[in-house]
N, C-alpha and C positions, 0 to 999 in steps of 0.2 A: 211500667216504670219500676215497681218494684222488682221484677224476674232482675231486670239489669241493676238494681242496685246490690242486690244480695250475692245475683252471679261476679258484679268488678271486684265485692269485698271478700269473698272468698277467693275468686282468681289471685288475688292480691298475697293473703294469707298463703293459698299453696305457691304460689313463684315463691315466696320467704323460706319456705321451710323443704322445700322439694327440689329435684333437680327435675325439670321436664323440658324434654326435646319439643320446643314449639318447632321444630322443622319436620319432622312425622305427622303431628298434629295436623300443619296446615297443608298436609297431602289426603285428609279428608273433606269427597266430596259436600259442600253447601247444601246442597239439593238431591233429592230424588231418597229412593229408600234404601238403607243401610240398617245391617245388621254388625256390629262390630261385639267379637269374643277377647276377653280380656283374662288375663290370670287375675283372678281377685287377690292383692296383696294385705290390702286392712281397709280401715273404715274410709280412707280418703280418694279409693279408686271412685266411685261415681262423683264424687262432688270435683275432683280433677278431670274426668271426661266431661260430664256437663258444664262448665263453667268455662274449659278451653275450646269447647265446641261451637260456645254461642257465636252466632247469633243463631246457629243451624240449632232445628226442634228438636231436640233430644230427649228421650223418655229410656227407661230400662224396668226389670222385673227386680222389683225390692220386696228383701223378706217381711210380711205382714206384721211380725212383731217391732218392726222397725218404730210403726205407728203409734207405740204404748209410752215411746217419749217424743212429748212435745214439740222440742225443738226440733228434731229430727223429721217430725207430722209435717210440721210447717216449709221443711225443704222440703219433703217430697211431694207434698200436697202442688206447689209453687211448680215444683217439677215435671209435674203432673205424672210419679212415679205408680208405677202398678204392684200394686200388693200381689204376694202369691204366697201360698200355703205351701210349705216343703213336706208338710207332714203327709197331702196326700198327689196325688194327679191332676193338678189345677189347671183343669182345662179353660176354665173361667178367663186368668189368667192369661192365657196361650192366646183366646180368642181376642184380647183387650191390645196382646202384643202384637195382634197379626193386626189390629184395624189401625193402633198407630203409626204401621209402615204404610197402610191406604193416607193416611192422613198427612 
């Protein structure tokens, strides 16, 4: 109940402030496993793919210092977002994002 209530209130906020093609959008499959590559443009690129994705489970590799601010912990926590270290070869990371697309 929460996931949907934080994902309508942020879907909400980005339709306000952004132009996004829900017609792209909803030519992503529901089900099965998907890897989708995106140009990271700023801070709003995953919280616009997750929130226009749901109800499909979407997860991505977020940078570990992401977690040093709160609010941000609690989206990707909610997210179920995967820390990864850029500083080295986080293969930790790689393994966590390979068993998300089993899952």
């Amino acid at each position: 109940m929460l996931l949907w209530v934080v994902n309508k209130i942020i879907k909400c906020i980005t339709n306000l402030i952004l132009k996004i093609d829900g017609a792209d959008l909803a030519k992503v499959p529901q089900e099965g496993p998907l890897i989708a590559a995106a140009n990271h443009v700023n801070f709003l690129d995953a919280p616009v793919i997750i929130t226009h994705l749901y109800p499909r489970k979407t997860t991505g590799l977020v940078k570990k210092e992401t977690w040093d601010k709160p609010f941000l912990a609690f989206l990707f926590n909610l997210w179920e977002g995967i820390p990864i270290d850029r500083d080295i070869a986080d293969f930790a990371a790689f393994k966590q994002a390979k068993q998300a697309l089993k899952d």
